[in-house]
C-alpha positions as CSV (number, residue, x, y, z in Angstrom):
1,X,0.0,0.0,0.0
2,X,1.3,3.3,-1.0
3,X,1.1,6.4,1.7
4,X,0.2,9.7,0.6
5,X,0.6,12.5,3.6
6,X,-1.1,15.5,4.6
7,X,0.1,18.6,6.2
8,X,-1.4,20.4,9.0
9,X,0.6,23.8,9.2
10,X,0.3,24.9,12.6
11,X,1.0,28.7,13.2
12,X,-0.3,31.2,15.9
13,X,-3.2,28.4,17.2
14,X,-4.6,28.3,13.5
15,X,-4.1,25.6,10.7
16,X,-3.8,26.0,6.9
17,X,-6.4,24.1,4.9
18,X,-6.9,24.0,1.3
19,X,-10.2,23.5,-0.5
20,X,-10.4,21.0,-3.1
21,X,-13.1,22.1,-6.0
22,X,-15.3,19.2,-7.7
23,X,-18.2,17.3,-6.8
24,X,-16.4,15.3,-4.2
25,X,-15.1,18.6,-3.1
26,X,-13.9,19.7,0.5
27,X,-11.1,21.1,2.9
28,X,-8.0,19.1,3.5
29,X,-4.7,18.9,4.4
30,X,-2.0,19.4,1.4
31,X,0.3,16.9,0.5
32,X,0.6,13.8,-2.2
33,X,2.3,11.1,-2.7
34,X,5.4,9.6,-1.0
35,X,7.2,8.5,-4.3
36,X,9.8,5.1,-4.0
37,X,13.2,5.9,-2.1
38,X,11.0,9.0,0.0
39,X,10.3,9.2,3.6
40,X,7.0,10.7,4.7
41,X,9.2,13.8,6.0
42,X,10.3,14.1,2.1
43,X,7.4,13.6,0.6
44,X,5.7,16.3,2.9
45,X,8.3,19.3,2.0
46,X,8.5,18.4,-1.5
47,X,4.8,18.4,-2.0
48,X,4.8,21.8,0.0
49,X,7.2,23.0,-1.3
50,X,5.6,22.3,-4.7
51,X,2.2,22.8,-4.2
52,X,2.2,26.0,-2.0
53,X,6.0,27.7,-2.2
54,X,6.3,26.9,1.2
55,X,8.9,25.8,3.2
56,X,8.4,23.9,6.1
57,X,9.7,21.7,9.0
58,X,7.9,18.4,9.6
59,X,6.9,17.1,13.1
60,X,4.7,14.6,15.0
61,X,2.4,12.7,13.1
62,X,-1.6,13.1,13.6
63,X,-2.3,9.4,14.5
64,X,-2.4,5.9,12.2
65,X,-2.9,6.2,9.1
66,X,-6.5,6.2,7.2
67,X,-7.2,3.9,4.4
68,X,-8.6,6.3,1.1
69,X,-8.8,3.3,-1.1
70,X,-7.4,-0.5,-1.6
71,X,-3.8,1.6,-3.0
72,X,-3.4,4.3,-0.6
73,X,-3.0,4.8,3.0
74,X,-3.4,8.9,4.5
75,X,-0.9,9.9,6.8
76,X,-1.3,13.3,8.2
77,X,1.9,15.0,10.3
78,X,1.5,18.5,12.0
79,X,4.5,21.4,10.5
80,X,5.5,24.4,11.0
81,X,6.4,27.1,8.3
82,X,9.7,28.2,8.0
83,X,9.0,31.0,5.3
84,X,7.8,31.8,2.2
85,X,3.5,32.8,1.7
86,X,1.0,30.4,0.2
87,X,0.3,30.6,-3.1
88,X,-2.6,28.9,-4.6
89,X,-1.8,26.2,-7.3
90,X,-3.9,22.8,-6.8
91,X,-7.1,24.2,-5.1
92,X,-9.7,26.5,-4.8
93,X,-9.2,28.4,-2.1
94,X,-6.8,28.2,0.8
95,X,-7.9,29.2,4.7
96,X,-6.3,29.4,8.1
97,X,-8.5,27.9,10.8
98,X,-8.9,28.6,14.6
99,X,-9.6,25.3,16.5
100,X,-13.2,26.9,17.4
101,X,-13.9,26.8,13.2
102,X,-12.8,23.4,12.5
103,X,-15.5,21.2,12.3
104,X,-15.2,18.3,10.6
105,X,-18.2,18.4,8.4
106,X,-16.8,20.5,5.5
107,X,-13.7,17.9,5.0
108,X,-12.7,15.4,3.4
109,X,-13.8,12.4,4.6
110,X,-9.9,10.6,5.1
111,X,-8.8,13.7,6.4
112,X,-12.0,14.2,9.3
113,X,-10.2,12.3,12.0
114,X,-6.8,14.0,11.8
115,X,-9.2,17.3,11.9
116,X,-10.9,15.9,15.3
117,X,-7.0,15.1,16.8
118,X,-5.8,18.5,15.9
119,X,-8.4,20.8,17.5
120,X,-8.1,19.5,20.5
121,X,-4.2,20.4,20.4
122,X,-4.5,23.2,18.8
């Protein structure tokens, strides 16, 4: 089974979602695929890096991972930024949240638990 991780950037008690347009729409956490020979760590910068021009430092994962089909396992690990300003590429939209606006109604389904885990730390 192949990972793909998600990125909760943590700063000032808020996260950075991004809103994924289409019918099966919703908030999640950025990210992609970990490609062969890539740790989860790697595979989380790189896809930041190339998704939203940020740099970032990886830290604790969010919890075990969720199943989001029979190929691919979601793996969602909490960063900080260490510069650079979102810019949107991939999605719709792109929002910091306060833990008292996350609710996990408006995410994507594989990404609703790490939601629950991270307001309560945030």
């Amino acid at each position: 089974m192949r990972t793909v991780v998600g990125v909760a950037m943590v700063a000032d008690g808020r996260v950075l979602a991004a809103y994924r347009p289409g019918p099966d729409g919703g908030w999640e956490f950025p990210g992609g695929k970990v490609e062969p020979g890539e740790t989860d760590e790697q595979a989380a910068v790189r896809e930041i890096r190339e998704e939203l021009d940020l740099e970032i430092k990886v830290g604790e994962s969010l919890g075990p991972g969720v199943d989001i089909s029979p190929e691919y396992r979601l793996r969602v690990y909490r960063a900080t930024v260490l510069s650079g300003d979102p810019v949107l590429r991939e999605h719709s939209e792109l929002r910091w949240f306060a833990a008292a606006e996350l609710d996990e109604t408006g995410w994507l389904v594989p990404d609703r638990p790490f939601v629950a885990k991270l307001r309560t730390s945030l």
